[in-house]
FIGU-632949 format. One line per field, with one value per residue: residue in three letters; x, y, z of N, C-alpha, C in turn; residue number from 0. Coordinates in Angstrom, 1 decimal. Atoms other than C-alpha are relative to their C-alpha. Last residue first. Layout:
code: (ALA_...)
n_east: (X_...)
n_north: (Y_...)
n_up: (Z_...)
ca_east: (X_...)
ca_north: (Y_...)
ca_up: (Z_...)
c_east: (X_...)
c_north: (Y_...)
c_up: (Z_...)
pos: (NUM_...)
end
This chain:
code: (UNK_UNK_UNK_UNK_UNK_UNK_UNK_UNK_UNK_UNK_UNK_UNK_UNK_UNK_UNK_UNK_UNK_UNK_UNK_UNK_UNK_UNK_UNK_UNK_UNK_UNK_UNK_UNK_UNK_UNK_UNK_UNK_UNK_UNK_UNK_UNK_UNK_UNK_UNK_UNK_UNK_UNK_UNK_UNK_UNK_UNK_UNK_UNK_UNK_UNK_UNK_UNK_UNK_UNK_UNK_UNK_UNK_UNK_UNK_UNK_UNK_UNK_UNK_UNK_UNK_UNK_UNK_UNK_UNK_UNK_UNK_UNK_UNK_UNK_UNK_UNK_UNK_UNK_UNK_UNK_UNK_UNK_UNK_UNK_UNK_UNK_UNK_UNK_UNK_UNK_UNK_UNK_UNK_UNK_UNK_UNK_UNK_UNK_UNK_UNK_UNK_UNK_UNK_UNK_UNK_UNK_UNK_UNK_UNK_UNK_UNK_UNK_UNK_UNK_UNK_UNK_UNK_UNK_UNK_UNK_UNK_UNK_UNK_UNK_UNK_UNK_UNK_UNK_UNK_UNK_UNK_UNK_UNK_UNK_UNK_UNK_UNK_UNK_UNK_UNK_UNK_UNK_UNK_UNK_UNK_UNK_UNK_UNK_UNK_UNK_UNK_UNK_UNK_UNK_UNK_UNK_UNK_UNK_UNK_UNK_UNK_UNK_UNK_UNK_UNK_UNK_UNK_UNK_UNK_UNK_UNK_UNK_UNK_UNK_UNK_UNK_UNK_UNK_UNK_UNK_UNK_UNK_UNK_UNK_UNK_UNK_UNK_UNK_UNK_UNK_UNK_UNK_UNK_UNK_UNK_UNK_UNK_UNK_UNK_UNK_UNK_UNK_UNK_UNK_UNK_UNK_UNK_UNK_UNK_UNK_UNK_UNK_UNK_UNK_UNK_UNK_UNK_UNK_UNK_UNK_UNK_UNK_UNK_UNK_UNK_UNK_UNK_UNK_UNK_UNK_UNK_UNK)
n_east: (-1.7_-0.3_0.5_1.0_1.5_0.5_1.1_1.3_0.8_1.2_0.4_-0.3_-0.6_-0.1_-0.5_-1.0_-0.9_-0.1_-0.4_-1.2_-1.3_-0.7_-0.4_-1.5_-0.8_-0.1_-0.6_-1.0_-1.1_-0.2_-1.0_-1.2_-0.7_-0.8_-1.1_-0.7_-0.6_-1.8_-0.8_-1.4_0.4_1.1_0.6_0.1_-1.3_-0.3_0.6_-0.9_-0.8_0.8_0.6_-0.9_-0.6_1.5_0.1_-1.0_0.7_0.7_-0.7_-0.9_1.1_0.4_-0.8_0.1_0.9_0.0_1.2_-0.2_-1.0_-1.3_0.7_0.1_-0.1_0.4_1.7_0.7_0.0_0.3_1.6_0.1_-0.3_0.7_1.2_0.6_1.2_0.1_0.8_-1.1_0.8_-1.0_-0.7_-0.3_0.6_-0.1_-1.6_-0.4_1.1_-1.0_-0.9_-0.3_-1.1_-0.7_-0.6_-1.0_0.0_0.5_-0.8_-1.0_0.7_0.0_-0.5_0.9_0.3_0.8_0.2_-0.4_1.1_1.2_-0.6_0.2_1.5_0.2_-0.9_0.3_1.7_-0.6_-1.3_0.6_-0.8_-1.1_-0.6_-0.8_-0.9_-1.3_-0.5_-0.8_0.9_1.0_-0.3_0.2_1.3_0.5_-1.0_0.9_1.4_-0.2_-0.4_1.2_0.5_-0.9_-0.4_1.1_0.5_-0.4_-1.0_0.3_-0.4_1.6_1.3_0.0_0.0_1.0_1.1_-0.3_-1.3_0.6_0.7_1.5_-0.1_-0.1_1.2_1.4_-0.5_0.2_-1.3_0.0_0.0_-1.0_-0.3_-1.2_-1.2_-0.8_-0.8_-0.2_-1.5_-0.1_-1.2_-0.3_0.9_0.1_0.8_-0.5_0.0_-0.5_0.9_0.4_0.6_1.1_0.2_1.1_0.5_1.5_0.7_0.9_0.9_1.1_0.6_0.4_1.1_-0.5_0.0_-1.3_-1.1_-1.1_-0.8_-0.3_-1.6_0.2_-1.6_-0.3_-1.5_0.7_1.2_-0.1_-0.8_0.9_0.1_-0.6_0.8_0.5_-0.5_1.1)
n_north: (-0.1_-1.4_-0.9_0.3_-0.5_0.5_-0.1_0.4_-0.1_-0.4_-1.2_0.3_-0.9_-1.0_0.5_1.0_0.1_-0.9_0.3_0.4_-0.9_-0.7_1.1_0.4_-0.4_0.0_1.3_0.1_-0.5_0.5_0.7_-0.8_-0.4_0.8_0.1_-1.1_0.1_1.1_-0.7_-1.3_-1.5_-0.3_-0.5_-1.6_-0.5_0.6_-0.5_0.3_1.0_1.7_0.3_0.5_1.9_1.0_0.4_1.0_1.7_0.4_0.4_1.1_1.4_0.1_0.5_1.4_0.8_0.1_-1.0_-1.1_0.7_-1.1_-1.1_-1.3_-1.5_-1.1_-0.3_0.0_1.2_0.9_-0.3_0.8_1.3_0.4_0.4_-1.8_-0.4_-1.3_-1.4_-0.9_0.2_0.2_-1.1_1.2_0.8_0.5_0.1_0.7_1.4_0.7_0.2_1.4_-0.3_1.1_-0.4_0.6_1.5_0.7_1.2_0.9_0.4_1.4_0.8_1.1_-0.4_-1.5_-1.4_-0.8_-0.4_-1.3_-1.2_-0.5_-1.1_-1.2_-1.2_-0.6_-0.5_-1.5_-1.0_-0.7_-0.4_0.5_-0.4_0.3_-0.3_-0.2_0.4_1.3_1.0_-0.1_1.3_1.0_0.7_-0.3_1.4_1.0_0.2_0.6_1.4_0.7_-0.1_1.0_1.1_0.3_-0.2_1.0_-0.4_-0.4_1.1_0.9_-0.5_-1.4_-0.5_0.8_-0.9_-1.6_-1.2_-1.0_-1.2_0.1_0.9_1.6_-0.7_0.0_1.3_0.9_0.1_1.3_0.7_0.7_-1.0_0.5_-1.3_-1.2_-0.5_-1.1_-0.7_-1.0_-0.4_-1.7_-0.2_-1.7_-0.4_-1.2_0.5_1.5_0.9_1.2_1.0_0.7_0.9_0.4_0.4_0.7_-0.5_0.5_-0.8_0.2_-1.2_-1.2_-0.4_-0.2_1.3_0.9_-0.5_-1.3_0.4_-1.5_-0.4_-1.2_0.1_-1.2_-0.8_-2.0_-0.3_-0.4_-1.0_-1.0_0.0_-0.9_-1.3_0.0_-1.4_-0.8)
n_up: (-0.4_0.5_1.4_0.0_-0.7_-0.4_-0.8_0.3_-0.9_0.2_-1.2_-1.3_-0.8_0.7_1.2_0.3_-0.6_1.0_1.2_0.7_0.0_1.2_1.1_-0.6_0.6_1.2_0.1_-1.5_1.0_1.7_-0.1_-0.2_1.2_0.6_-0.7_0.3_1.7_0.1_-0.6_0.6_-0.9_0.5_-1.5_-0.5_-0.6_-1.1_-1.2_-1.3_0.4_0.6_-1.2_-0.5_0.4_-0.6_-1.6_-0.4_0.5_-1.0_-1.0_0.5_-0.1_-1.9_-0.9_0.5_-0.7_-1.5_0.1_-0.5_-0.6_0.4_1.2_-0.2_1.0_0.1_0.8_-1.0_-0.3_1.1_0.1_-1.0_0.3_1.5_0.1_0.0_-0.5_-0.6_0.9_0.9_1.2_0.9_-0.2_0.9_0.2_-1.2_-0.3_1.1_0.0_-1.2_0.8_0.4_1.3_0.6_1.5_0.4_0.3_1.8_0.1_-1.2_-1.1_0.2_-1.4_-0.4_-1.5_0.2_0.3_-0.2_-1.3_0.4_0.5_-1.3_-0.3_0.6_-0.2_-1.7_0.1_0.7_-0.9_-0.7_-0.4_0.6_0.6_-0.1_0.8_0.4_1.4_-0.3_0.4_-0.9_-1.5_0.5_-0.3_-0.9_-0.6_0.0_-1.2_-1.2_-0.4_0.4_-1.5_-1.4_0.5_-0.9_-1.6_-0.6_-0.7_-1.2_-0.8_-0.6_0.2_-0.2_-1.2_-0.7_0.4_-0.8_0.0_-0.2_1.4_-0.2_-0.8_0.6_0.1_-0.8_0.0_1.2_1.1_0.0_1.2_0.0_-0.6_-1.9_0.6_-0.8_0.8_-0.3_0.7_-0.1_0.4_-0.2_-1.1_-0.6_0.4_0.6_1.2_-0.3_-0.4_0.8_-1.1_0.5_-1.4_0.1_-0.6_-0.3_1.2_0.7_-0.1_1.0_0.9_-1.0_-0.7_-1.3_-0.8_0.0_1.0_-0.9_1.0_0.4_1.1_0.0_0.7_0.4_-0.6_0.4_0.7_1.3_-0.1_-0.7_-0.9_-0.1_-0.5_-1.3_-0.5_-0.6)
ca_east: (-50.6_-54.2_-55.9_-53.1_-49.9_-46.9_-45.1_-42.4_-38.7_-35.7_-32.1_-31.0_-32.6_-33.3_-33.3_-32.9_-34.7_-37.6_-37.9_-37.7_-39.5_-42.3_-42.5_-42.7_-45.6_-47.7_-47.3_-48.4_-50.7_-52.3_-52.1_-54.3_-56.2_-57.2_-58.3_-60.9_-62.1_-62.0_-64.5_-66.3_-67.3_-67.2_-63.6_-62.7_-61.8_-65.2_-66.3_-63.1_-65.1_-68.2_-66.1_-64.0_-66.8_-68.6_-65.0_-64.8_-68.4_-67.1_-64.1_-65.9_-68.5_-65.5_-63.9_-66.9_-67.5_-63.9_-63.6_-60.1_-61.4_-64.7_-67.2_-65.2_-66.4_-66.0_-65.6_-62.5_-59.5_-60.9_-61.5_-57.7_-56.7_-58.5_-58.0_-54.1_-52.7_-50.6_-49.9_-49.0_-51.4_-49.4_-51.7_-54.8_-56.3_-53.8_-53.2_-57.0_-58.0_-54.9_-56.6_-59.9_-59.6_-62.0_-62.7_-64.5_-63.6_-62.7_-62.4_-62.1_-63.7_-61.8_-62.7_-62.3_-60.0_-59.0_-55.8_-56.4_-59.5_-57.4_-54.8_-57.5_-58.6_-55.2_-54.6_-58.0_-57.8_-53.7_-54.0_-57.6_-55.8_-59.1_-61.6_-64.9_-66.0_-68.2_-72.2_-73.2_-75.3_-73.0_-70.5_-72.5_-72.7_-69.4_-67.8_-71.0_-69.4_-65.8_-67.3_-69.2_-66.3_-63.4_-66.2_-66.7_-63.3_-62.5_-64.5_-67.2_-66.5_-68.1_-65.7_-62.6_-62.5_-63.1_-60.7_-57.7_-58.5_-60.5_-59.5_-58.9_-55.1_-54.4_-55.4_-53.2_-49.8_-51.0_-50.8_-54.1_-53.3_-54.5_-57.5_-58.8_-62.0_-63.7_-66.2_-68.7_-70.3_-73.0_-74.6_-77.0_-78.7_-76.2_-76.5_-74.5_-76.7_-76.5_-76.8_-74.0_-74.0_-71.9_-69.4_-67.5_-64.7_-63.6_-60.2_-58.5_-55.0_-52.0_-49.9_-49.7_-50.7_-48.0_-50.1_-51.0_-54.0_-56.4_-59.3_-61.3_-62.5_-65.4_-67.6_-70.0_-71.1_-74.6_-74.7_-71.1_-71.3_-73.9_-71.7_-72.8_-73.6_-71.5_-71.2_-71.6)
ca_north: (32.6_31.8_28.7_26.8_27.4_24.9_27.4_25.6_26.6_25.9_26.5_23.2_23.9_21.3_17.3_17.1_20.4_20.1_16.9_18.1_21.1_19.1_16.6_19.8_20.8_18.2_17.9_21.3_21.0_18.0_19.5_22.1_20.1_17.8_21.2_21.7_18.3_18.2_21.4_20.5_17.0_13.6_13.6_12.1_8.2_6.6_9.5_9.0_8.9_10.5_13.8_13.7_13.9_17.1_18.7_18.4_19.7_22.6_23.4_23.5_25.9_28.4_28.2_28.7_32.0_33.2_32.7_31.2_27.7_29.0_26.2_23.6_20.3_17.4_14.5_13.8_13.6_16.8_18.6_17.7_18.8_22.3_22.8_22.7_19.5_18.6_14.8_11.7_9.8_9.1_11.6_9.8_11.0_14.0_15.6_15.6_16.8_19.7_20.7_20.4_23.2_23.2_25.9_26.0_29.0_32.3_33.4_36.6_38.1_40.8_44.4_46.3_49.4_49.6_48.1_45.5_43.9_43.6_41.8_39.8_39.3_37.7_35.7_34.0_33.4_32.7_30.4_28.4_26.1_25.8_27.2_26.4_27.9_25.7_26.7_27.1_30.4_32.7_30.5_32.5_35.4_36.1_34.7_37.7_40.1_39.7_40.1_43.5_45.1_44.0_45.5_48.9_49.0_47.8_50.9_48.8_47.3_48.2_51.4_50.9_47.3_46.9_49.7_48.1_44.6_41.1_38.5_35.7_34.8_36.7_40.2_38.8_38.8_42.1_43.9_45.4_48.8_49.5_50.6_47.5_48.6_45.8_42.7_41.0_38.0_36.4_33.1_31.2_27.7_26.7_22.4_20.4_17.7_18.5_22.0_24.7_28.1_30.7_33.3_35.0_37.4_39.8_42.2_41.6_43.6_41.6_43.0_41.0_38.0_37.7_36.0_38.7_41.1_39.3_36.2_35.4_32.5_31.0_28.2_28.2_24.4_23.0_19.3_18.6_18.1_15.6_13.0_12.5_8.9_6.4_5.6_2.0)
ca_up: (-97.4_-97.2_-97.6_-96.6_-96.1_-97.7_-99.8_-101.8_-101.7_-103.8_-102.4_-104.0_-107.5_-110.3_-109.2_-105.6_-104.3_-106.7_-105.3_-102.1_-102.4_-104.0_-101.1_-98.2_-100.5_-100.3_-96.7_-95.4_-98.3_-96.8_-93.1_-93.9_-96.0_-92.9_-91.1_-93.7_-94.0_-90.2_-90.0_-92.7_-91.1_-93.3_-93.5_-96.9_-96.8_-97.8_-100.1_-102.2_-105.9_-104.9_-103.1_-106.3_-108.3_-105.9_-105.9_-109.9_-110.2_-107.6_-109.9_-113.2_-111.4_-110.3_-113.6_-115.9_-113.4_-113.7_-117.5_-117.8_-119.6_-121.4_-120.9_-118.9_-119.1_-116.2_-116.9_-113.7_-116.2_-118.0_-114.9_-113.6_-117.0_-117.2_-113.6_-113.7_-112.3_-115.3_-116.0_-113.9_-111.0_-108.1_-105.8_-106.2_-103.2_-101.9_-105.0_-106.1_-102.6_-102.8_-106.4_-105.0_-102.7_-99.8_-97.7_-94.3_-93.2_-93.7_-89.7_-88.9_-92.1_-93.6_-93.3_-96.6_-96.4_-100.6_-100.0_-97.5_-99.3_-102.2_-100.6_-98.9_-102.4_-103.4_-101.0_-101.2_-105.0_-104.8_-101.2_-102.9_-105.8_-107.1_-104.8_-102.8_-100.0_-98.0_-97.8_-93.9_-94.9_-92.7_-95.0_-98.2_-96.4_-96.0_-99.3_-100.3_-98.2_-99.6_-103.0_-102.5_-100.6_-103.4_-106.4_-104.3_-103.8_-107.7_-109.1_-111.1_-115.0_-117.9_-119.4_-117.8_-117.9_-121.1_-122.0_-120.0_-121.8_-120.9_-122.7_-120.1_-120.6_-123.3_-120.9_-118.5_-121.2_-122.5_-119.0_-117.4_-116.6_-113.0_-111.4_-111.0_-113.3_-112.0_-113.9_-111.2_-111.2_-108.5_-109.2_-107.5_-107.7_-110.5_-111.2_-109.9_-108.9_-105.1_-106.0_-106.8_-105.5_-107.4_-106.7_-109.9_-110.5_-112.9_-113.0_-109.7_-109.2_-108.7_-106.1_-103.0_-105.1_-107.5_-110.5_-112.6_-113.7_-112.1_-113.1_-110.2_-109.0_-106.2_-105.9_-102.7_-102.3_-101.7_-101.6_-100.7_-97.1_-97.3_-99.7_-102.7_-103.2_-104.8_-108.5_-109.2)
c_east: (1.1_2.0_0.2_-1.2_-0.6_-1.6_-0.9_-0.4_-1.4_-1.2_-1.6_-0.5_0.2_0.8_0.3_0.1_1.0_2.1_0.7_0.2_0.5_1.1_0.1_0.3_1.6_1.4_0.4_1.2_0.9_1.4_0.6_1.4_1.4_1.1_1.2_1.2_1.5_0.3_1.2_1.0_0.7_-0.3_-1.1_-0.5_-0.2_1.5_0.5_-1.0_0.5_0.8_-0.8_-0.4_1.1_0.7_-0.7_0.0_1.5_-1.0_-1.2_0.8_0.8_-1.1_-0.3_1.2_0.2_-1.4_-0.3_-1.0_1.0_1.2_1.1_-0.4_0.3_0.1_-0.6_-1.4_-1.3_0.2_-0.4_-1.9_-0.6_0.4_-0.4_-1.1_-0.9_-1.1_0.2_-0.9_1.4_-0.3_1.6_1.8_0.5_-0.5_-0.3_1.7_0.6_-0.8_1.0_1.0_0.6_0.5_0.3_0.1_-1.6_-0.2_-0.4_0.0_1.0_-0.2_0.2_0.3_-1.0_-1.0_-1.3_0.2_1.0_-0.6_-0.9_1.3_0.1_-0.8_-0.3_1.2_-0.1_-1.4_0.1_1.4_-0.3_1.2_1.0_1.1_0.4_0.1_1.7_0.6_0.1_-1.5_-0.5_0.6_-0.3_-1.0_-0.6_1.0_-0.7_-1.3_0.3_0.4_-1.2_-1.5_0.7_0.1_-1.2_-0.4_0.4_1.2_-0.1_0.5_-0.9_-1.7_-0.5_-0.7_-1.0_-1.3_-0.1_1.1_-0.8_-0.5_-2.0_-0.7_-0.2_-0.8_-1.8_-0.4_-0.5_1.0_0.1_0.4_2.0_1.2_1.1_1.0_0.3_1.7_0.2_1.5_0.0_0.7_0.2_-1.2_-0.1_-0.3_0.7_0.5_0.6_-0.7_-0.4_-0.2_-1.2_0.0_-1.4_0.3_-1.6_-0.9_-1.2_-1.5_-0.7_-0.2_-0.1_-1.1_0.9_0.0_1.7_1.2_0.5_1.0_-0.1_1.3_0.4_1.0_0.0_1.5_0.2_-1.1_0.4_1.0_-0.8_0.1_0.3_-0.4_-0.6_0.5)
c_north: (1.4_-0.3_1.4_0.3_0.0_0.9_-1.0_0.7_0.2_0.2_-0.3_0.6_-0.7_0.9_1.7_-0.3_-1.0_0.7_0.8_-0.2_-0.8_0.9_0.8_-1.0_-0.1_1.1_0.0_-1.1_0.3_1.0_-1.0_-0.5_1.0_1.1_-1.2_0.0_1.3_0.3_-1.2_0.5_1.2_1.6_0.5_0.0_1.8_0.0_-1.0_0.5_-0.6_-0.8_-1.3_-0.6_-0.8_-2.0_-1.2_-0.4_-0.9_-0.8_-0.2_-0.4_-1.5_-1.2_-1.0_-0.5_-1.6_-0.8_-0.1_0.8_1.8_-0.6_0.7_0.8_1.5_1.1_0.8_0.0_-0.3_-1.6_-1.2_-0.4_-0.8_-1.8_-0.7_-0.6_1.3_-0.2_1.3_0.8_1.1_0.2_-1.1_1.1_-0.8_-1.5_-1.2_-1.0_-0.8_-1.4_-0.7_-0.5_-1.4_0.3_-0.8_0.3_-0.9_-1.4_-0.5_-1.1_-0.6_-0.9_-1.5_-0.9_-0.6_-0.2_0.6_1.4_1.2_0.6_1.1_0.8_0.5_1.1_1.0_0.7_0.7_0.3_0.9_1.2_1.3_0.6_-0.7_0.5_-1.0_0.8_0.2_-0.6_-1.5_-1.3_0.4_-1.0_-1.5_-0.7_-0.3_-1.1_-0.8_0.1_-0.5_-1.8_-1.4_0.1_-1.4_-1.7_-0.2_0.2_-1.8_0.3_1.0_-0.3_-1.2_0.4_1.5_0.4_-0.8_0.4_1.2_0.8_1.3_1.3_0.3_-0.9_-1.8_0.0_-0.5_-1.6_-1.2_-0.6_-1.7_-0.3_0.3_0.8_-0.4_0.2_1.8_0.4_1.3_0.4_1.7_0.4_1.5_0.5_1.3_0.8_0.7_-0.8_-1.4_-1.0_-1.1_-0.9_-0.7_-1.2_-0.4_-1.0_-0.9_0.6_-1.7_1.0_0.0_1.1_1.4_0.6_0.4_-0.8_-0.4_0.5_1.7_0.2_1.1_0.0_1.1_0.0_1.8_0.6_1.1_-0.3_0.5_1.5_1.6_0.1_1.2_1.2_0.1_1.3)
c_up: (0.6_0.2_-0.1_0.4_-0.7_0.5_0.2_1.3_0.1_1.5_-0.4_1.1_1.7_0.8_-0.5_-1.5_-0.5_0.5_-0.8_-0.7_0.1_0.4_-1.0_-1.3_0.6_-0.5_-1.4_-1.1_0.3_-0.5_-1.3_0.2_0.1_-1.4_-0.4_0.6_-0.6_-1.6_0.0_0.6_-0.8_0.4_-0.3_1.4_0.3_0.6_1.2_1.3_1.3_0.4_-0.7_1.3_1.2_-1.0_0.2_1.2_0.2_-0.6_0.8_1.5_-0.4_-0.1_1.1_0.7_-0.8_0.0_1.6_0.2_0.1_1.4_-0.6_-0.9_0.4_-1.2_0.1_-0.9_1.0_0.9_-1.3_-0.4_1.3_-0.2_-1.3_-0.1_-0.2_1.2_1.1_-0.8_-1.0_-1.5_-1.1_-0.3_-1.3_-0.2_1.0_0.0_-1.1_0.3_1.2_-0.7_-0.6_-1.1_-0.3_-1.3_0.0_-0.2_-1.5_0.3_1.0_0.7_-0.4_1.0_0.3_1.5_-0.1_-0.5_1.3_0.9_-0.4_-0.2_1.6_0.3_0.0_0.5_1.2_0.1_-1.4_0.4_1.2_0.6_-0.4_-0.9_-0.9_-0.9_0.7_-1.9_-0.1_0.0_1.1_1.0_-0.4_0.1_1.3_0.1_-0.2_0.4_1.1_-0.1_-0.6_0.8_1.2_-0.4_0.0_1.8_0.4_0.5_1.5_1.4_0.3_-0.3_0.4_0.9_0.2_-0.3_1.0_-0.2_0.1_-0.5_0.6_0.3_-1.1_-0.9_1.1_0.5_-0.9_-0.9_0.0_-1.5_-0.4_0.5_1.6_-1.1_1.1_-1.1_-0.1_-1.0_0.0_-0.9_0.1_0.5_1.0_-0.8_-1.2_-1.3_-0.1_1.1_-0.7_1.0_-0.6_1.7_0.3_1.1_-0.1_-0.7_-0.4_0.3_-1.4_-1.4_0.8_1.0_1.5_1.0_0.0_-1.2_0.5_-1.1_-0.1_-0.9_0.1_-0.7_-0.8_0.1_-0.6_-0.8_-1.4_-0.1_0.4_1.5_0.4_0.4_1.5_0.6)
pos: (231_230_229_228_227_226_225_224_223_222_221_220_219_218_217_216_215_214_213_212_211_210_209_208_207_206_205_204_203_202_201_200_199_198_197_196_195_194_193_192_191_190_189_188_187_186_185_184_183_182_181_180_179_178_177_176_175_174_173_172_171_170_169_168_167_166_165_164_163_162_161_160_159_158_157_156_155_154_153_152_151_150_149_148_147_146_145_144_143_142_141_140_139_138_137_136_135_134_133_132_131_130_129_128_127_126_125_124_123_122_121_120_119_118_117_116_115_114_113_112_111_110_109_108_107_106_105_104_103_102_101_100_99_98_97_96_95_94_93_92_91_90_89_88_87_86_85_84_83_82_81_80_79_78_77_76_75_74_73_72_71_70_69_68_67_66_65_64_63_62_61_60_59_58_57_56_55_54_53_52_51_50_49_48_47_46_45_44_43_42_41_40_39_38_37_36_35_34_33_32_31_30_29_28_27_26_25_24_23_22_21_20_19_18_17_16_15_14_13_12_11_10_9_8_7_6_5_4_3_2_1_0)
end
C-alpha cells in the first residue's frame, strides 16, 4: 500500500537549467525552467525561459540538449535580463512557502548565482528550503547499485522523462521523483522543511566524505569530493 504524501511535498518549486558546461563559475546558462507541481504531480505553474548567454555554445553542450549558438541568438533573451527574471521567480516561489526543488541542487544553484554575480543581480539572502532528490535517493536506499543520474534514478523510481536534458522535463521528472521518494521513506524523512533542509546539509557532508574515500583507496590518493550543500 502506497503511503500518503507527505504535507511538505504537496506543492514543490522544480527547477533546471541546461548551460553551456559543467564548471559552474563559468558555464553560461542557455534555457531554464521553474514549475509548480501539485500534490498529484501534476504542473500548476510553469515558467521557461531560453538566453542568448552571450557566449558561443560549444558542440559538446549543444549534443547534450540541442540547443545551438544561432538558436540562442535569435529566440532567446539577453542572459541579464533572463538571470534577473529567474532568480526572482526562486524568490517568489519560497516567498510563496513552495521548497525549491533540484536534482543535484550545488551545480543549478551555483551556477545561477554565478550568473547572478556577473550580470549585477542581487541574490537572495537566504535560498532556502531546497531539497535535492539525488542526496535523498543516496541517503535512503543508499546500497542500491547503478548510475545516479536523473534519467536512471527516475526510471528506478516510475517515473518518465519526456525529453531527458530538456530543462523543464528535467525539473518536473525531478519533483515526481522527490514526491515518490517522499511516499516511499515518509516515516524517516524530517517532517519540517526547515530540518529536512538542514538534514541534507549534513547528508551530503557525509556522502561525500565516503566517496572521497573510496575514490581515495581504489583510484586517486589526492582525490577530493565537495561536500557543500546547496551551494558551493
Amino acid at each position: 500500500m502506497t503511503s500518503p504524501l507527505p504535507l511538505w511535498a504537496a506543492n514543490l518549486a522544480v527547477f533546471d537549467t541546461e548551460t553551456t558546461g559543467i564548471d559552474t563559475s563559468e558555464a553560461r546558462i542557455v534555457s531554464a525552467t521553474i514549475a509548480l507541481l501539485g500534490a498529484e504531480d501534476e504542473v500548476l505553474e510553469r515558467y521557461d525561459w531560453l538566453l542568448d548567454p552571450g557566449v558561443e555554445i560549444p558542440a559538446a553542450a549543444e549534443r547534450v540538449h540541442g540547443i545551438s549558438t544561432e538558436i540562442a541568438r535569435a529566440s532567446g533573451i539577453t542572459a541579464e535580463v533572463g538571470v534577473q527574471q529567474i532568480v526572482a521567480q526562486l524568490a517568489e516561489m519560497l516567498e510563496r512557502g513552495f521548497p525549491v526543488v533540484a536534482y543535484n541542487a550545488p551545480f543549478d544553484l551555483t551556477l545561477l548565482r554565478a550568473e547572478a554575480a556577473r550580470h549585477g543581480v542581487p541574490w537572495p539572502a537566504d535560498l532556502s528550503p531546497v531539497i535535492d532528490p539525488l542526496i535523498l535517493d543516496k541517503q535512503f536506499d543508499r546500497y542500491r547499485k547503478g548510475k545516479r543520474t536523473l534519467e536512471a534514478v527516475a526510471a528506478h523510481h516510475g517515473v518518465v522523462i519526456g525529453t531527458a536534458h530538456d530543462a523543464g522535463d528535467d525539473a518536473i521528472a525531478a519533483g515526481r521523483v522527490l514526491q515518490r521518494i517522499a511516499r516511499k521513506y515518509a516515516d524517516v524523512i524530517p517532517g519540517e522543511l526547515d530540518e529536512l533542509h538542514a538534514a541534507q546539509v549534513g547528508w551530503a557532508a557525509a556522502q561525500a566524505a565516503s566517496f572521497q574515500d573510496y575514490m581515495r583507496r581504489a583510484r586517486d590518493p589526492q582525490f577530493v569530493a565537495d561536500g557543500r550543500w546547496p551551494l558551493r
